[in-house]
N, C-alpha and C positions, 0 to 999 in steps of 0.2 A: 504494500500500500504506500502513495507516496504522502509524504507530509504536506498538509496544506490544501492538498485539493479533495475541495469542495463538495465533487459527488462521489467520493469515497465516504463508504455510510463504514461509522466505526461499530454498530450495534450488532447487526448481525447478517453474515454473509450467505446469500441463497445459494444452495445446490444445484451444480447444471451435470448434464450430462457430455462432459463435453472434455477435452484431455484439461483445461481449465480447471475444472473440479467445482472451484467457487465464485460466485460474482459479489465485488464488491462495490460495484457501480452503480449508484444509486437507480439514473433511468432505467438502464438496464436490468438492475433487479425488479422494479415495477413492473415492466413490462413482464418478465419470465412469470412473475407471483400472478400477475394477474392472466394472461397464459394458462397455469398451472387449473384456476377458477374456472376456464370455458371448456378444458379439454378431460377435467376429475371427473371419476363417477364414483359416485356419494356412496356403492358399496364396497368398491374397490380395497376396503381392510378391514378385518373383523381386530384388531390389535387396536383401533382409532373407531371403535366404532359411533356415526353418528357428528363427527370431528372433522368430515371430508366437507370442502366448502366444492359446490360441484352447481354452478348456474344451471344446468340441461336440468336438474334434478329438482330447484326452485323451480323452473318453469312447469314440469312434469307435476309436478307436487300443491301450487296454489293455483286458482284459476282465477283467482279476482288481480288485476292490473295492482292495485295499490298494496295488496298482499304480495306481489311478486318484488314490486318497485322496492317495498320497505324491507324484506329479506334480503334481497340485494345487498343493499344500502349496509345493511348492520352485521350479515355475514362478511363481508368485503372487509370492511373497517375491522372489527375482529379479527379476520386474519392477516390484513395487515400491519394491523397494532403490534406486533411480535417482530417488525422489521425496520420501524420506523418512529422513531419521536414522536410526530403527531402525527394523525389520519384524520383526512376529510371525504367521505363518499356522499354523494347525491345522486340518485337514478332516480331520474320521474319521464313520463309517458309524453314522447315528440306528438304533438294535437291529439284530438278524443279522440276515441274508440268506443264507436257504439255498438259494436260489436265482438264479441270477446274471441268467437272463435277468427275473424277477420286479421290480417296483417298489422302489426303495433311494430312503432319504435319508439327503444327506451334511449333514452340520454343519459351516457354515466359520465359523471365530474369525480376525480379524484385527486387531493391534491396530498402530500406528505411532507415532512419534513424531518434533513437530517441533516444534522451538525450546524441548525439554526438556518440552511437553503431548503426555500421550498421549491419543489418542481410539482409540477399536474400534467396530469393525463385526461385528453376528452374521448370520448369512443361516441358515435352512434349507431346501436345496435339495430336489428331490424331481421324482425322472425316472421316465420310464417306457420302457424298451429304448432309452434315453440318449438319450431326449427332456426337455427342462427345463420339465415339463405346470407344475407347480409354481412354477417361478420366474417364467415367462411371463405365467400366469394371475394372479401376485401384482402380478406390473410394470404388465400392460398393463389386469388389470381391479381391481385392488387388493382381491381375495381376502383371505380371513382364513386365515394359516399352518395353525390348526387346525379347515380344513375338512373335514367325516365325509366330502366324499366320493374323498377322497385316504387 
Protein backbone atom coordinates (compact mmCIF):
# COMPACT_ATOMS: atom_id res chain seq x y z
CA UNK A 1 0.00 0.00 0.00
CA UNK A 2 1.47 3.21 -0.71
CA UNK A 3 1.59 6.05 1.87
CA UNK A 4 -0.69 8.94 1.21
CA UNK A 5 -2.98 7.84 -1.31
CA UNK A 6 -6.06 8.56 -0.81
CA UNK A 7 -8.12 5.47 -2.23
CA UNK A 8 -6.17 3.04 -0.55
CA UNK A 9 -8.84 2.10 2.13
CA UNK A 10 -6.74 1.08 5.31
CA UNK A 11 -9.87 -0.84 6.94
CA UNK A 12 -10.22 -3.78 5.15
CA UNK A 13 -9.20 -5.38 1.96
CA UNK A 14 -11.69 -7.32 -0.44
CA UNK A 15 -10.81 -10.75 -1.91
CA UNK A 16 -10.48 -11.08 -5.77
CA UNK A 17 -9.89 -13.95 -7.54
CA UNK A 18 -7.21 -12.99 -9.26
CA UNK A 19 -3.10 -13.63 -8.87
CA UNK A 20 -3.66 -10.15 -6.99
CA UNK A 21 -5.31 -11.86 -4.08
CA UNK A 22 -6.41 -8.57 -2.53
CA UNK A 23 -7.85 -5.19 -3.58
CA UNK A 24 -7.12 -2.34 -1.66
CA UNK A 25 -8.44 0.36 -3.85
CA UNK A 26 -11.15 1.97 -2.70
CA UNK A 27 -13.38 2.22 -6.30
CA UNK A 28 -12.39 -0.74 -7.19
CA UNK A 29 -13.34 -2.45 -4.20
CA UNK A 30 -16.97 -0.84 -4.49
CA UNK A 31 -17.21 -1.97 -7.52
CA UNK A 32 -16.03 -5.90 -6.91
CA UNK A 33 -18.58 -5.69 -3.39
CA UNK A 34 -21.18 -4.50 -5.06
CA UNK A 35 -20.54 -7.10 -8.18
CA UNK A 36 -20.30 -9.75 -5.53
CA UNK A 37 -24.59 -8.23 -4.54
CA UNK A 38 -25.93 -8.98 -8.24
CA UNK A 39 -24.18 -12.15 -9.12
CA UNK A 40 -24.68 -14.20 -4.93
CA UNK A 41 -27.28 -16.60 -4.53
CA UNK A 42 -28.71 -16.19 -1.12
CA UNK A 43 -28.38 -20.03 -0.74
CA UNK A 44 -25.05 -20.56 -1.93
CA UNK A 45 -23.61 -21.47 2.05
CA UNK A 46 -25.34 -23.27 4.68
CA UNK A 47 -21.96 -22.02 7.05
CA UNK A 48 -23.54 -18.09 6.50
CA UNK A 49 -26.77 -19.20 6.56
CA UNK A 50 -29.34 -16.25 5.65
CA UNK A 51 -25.85 -13.66 5.72
CA UNK A 52 -25.61 -13.82 1.72
CA UNK A 53 -26.64 -10.40 0.57
CA UNK A 54 -27.89 -11.79 -3.18
CA UNK A 55 -30.22 -8.79 -5.02
CA UNK A 56 -31.90 -11.61 -7.64
CA UNK A 57 -33.15 -13.14 -4.34
CA UNK A 58 -34.61 -9.43 -2.91
CA UNK A 59 -36.39 -9.24 -6.05
CA UNK A 60 -37.55 -13.08 -6.05
CA UNK A 61 -38.58 -12.75 -2.50
CA UNK A 62 -40.61 -9.11 -2.07
CA UNK A 63 -43.16 -8.12 -4.66
CA UNK A 64 -44.01 -4.61 -3.56
CA UNK A 65 -41.49 -1.95 -5.26
CA UNK A 66 -40.89 -0.16 -1.89
CA UNK A 67 -40.25 -3.43 -0.11
CA UNK A 68 -37.62 -4.20 -2.75
CA UNK A 69 -36.22 -0.54 -2.89
CA UNK A 70 -35.82 -0.54 1.12
CA UNK A 71 -34.06 -4.06 1.37
CA UNK A 72 -31.82 -2.93 -1.09
CA UNK A 73 -31.11 0.10 0.51
CA UNK A 74 -30.32 -1.54 4.16
CA UNK A 75 -28.93 -4.96 2.89
CA UNK A 76 -26.23 -2.94 0.74
CA UNK A 77 -25.27 -0.48 3.46
CA UNK A 78 -24.88 -3.48 5.94
CA UNK A 79 -22.72 -5.04 3.87
CA UNK A 80 -20.96 -2.52 3.07
CA UNK A 81 -20.44 -1.12 6.46
CA UNK A 82 -17.63 -3.97 7.16
CA UNK A 83 -15.53 -2.17 4.23
CA UNK A 84 -15.91 1.33 4.67
CA UNK A 85 -16.04 4.28 7.25
CA UNK A 86 -19.25 5.46 6.34
CA UNK A 87 -22.16 4.14 3.89
CA UNK A 88 -24.75 5.91 2.19
CA UNK A 89 -27.34 3.71 -0.14
CA UNK A 90 -30.48 5.13 -1.61
CA UNK A 91 -32.41 2.90 -4.27
CA UNK A 92 -35.89 4.34 -5.14
CA UNK A 93 -38.09 3.47 -8.24
CA UNK A 94 -36.83 5.63 -11.96
CA UNK A 95 -41.09 7.08 -12.51
CA UNK A 96 -44.36 4.81 -11.34
CA UNK A 97 -45.09 1.78 -11.94
CA UNK A 98 -48.51 0.97 -12.03
CA UNK A 99 -47.95 -2.19 -12.75
CA UNK A 100 -45.90 -4.51 -10.79
CA UNK A 101 -45.50 -7.38 -12.99
CA UNK A 102 -44.42 -4.54 -15.94
CA UNK A 103 -40.65 -3.24 -16.46
CA UNK A 104 -39.33 -0.85 -13.38
CA UNK A 105 -36.19 0.85 -12.95
CA UNK A 106 -34.59 1.25 -9.79
CA UNK A 107 -31.85 4.17 -9.16
CA UNK A 108 -29.08 3.03 -6.61
CA UNK A 109 -26.92 6.07 -5.13
CA UNK A 110 -24.00 4.80 -3.14
CA UNK A 111 -21.66 6.98 -1.60
CA UNK A 112 -18.70 5.63 1.12
CA UNK A 113 -16.07 6.96 2.71
CA UNK A 114 -12.57 6.12 3.45
CA UNK A 115 -9.76 7.70 5.13
CA UNK A 116 -12.02 10.93 5.21
CA UNK A 117 -12.53 10.79 0.63
CA UNK A 118 -15.66 10.08 -0.35
CA UNK A 119 -16.24 8.41 -3.75
CA UNK A 120 -20.04 7.22 -5.15
CA UNK A 121 -21.31 5.02 -7.36
CA UNK A 122 -24.66 5.69 -9.49
CA UNK A 123 -26.17 2.59 -11.39
CA UNK A 124 -29.43 2.53 -13.09
CA UNK A 125 -30.87 -0.71 -12.86
CA UNK A 126 -33.67 -1.98 -15.19
CA UNK A 127 -35.45 -5.45 -14.91
CA UNK A 128 -37.96 -7.10 -16.51
CA UNK A 129 -40.39 -9.77 -14.02
CA UNK A 130 -36.86 -9.33 -11.95
CA UNK A 131 -34.66 -10.02 -14.48
CA UNK A 132 -31.52 -7.43 -14.53
CA UNK A 133 -32.05 -7.29 -18.88
CA UNK A 134 -30.42 -3.88 -18.09
CA UNK A 135 -27.72 -4.30 -15.96
CA UNK A 136 -26.49 -7.48 -17.72
CA UNK A 137 -26.70 -6.12 -21.11
CA UNK A 138 -24.68 -2.83 -19.64
CA UNK A 139 -21.95 -5.27 -17.92
CA UNK A 140 -21.47 -7.92 -20.35
CA UNK A 141 -22.09 -5.85 -23.68
CA UNK A 142 -21.43 -2.25 -22.53
CA UNK A 143 -24.84 -0.84 -23.76
CA UNK A 144 -25.60 2.71 -23.46
CA UNK A 145 -28.14 3.31 -20.20
CA UNK A 146 -30.36 5.34 -22.60
CA UNK A 147 -31.08 2.66 -24.91
CA UNK A 148 -34.87 3.26 -26.81
CA UNK A 149 -35.13 -0.18 -26.68
CA UNK A 150 -35.44 -0.41 -22.86
Amino acid sequence: MTPGNPSQNNKVPVPVLSSQGWEHDTPTQLDVLLAHCFVAQYSQTHLFKDQVLSVPWILQKYTSISDVTNQIETRIEVYLRSYFDTVTVACREHGENTNPSSKCVLDLYISVTSNGVEYELTNRIRFINSVFDKLVRLNNLGEDINDSRF
